[in-house]
C-alpha positions in Angstrom: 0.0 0.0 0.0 1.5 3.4 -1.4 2.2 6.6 1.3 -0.7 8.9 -0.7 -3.3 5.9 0.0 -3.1 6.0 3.6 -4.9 9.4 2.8 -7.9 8.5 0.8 -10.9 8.6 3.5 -14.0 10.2 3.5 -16.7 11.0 5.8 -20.3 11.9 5.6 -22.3 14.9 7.1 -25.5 13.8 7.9 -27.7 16.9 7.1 -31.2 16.0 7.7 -34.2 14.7 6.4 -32.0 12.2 4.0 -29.3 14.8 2.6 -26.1 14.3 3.0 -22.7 15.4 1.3 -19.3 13.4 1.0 -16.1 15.2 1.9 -12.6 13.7 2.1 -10.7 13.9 5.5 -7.7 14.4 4.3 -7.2 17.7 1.4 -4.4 17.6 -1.1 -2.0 20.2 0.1 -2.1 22.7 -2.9 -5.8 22.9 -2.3 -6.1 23.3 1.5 -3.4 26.2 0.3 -5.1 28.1 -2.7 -7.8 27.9 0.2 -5.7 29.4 3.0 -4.1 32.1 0.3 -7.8 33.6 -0.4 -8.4 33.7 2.8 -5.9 36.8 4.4 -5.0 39.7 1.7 -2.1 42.0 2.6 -1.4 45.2 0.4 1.4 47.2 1.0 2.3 50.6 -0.2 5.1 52.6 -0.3 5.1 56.2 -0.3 7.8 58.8 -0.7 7.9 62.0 0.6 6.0 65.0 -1.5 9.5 67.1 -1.3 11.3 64.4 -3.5 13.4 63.7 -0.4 14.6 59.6 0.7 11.9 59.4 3.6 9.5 56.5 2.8 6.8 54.7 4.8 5.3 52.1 3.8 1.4 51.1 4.9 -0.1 47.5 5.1 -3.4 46.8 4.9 -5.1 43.3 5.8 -8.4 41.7 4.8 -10.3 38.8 5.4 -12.3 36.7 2.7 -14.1 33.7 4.6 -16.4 33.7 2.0 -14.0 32.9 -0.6 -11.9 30.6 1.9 -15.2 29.0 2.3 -16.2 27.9 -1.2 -12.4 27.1 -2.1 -12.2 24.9 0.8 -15.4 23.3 0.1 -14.7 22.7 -3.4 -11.7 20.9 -2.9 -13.1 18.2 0.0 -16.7 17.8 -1.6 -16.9 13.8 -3.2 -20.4 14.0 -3.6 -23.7 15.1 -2.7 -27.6 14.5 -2.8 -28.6 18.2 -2.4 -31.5 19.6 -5.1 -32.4 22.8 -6.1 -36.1 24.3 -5.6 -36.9 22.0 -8.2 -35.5 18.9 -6.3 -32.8 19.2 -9.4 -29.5 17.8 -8.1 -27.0 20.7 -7.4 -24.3 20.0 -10.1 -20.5 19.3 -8.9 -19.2 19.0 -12.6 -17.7 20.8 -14.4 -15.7 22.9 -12.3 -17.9 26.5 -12.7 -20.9 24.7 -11.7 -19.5 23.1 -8.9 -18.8 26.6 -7.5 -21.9 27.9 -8.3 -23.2 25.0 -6.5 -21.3 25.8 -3.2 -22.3 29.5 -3.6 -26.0 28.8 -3.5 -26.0 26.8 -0.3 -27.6 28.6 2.8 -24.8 30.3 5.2 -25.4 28.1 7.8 -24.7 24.9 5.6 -21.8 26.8 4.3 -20.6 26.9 8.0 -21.6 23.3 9.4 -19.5 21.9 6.4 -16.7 24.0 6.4 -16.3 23.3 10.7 -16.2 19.8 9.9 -13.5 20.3 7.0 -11.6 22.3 9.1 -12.0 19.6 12.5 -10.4 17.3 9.8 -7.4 19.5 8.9 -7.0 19.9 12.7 -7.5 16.1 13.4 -4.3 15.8 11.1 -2.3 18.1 13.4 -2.9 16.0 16.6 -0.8 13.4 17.9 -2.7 10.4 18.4 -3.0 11.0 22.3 -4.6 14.6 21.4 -7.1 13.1 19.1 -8.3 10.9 21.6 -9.4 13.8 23.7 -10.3 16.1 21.5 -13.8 17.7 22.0 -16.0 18.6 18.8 -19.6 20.1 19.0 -21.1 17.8 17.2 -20.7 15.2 20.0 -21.9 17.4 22.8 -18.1 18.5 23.8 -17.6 15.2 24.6 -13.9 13.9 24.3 -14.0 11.3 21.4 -15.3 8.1 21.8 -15.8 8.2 25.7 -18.5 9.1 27.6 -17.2 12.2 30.1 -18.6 12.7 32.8 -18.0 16.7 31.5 -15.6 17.7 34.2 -12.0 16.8 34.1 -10.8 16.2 37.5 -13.9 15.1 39.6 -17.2 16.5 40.2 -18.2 20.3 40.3 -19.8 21.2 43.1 -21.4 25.0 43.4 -19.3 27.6 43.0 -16.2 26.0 42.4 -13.6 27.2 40.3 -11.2 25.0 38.0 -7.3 26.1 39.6 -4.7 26.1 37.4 -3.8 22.8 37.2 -7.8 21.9 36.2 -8.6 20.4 39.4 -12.0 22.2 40.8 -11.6 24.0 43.9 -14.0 26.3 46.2 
C-alpha cells in the first residue's frame, strides 16, 4: 500500500431529512493552500515624501475573505452530494464553474456546518494520536472522542467552584 493511500478517507455529514454530502478527511495540500491564500489579503504601499526627499513609509493593509476561503475549501473536499435545487434538481458538482456555483448557492449556515467539519479534519491531522483521543467537537456534545465524560475533568463540580490552574475544581 502506497504513502498517498493512507490518505484517501471520506466522511459523511448527515444533514437531515436524508441529505447528506461526501467530503474527504484528508485535502491535497495545494488545495487546503489556494484555500488558505484567499483567505488573508495583505497590500502594502510605499510612499515617498511629497518634497522628493529619501523618507518613505510604507502602509499594510489586511483583509479577510471567509467567503472565498469558504467555497475554495469546500470545493476541494466535496466527493459527492444528494442536495437539489427548488426544483428537487440535483446541485451540479461538474464541471468545475458549476460546482462553484453549487457551493455559492448553499444557505450560510450549511456553508458553515461543512466547512467546521473540513476544518475539524485539517486539525485532526495536526494532533498526535494521544490529542485526538481527547479532542472535543460540538457535534458530539463536547464530549472527548469516543468516551463518555462525565463533563468535568478532574472530579465533580460542586457549586461555585472554580477549575485552579492545574484543572482540578476547587472552592
Amino acid at each position: 500500500m502506497g504513502f498517498l493511500s493512507r490518505y484517501t478517507g471520506t466522511d459523511i455529514i448527515d444533514l437531515g431529512e436524508s441529505y447528506s454530502v461526501t467530503v474527504l478527511q484528508h485535502l491535497p495540500g495545494d488545495a487546503q493552500e489556494a484555500a488558505e491564500a484567499a483567505k488573508v489579503r495583505a497590500v502594502a504601499n510605499v510612499r515617498t515624501s511629497d518634497d522628493g526627499g529619501a523618507q518613505r513609509t510604507v502602509e499594510v493593509a489586511t483583509s479577510t475573505d471567509t467567503a472565498t476561503y469558504t467555497t475554495l475549501l469546500l470545493a476541494a473536499a466535496i466527493v459527492s452530494w444528494n442536495l437539489t435545487d427548488e426544483r428537487d434538481q440535483l446541485l451540479p458538482l461538474e464541471p468545475e464553474d458549476a460546482r462553484l456555483a453549487s457551493i455559492r448557492r448553499l444557505p450560510a449556515e450549511v456553508r458553515t456546518t461543512l466547512r467546521n467539519r473540513i476544518e475539524a479534519n485539517i486539525a485532526a491531522e495536526q494532533r498526535s494520536p494521544a490529542e485526538q483521543q481527547t479532542f472535543r467537537v460540538p457535534s458530539d456534545g463536547g464530549h472527548p472522542v469516543g468516551e463518555g465524560w462525565s463533563g468535568h475533568p478532574a472530579g465533580t463540580e460542586t457549586a461555585g467552584s472554580l477549575l485552579d490552574t492545574a484543572g482540578h475544581f476547587g472552592s
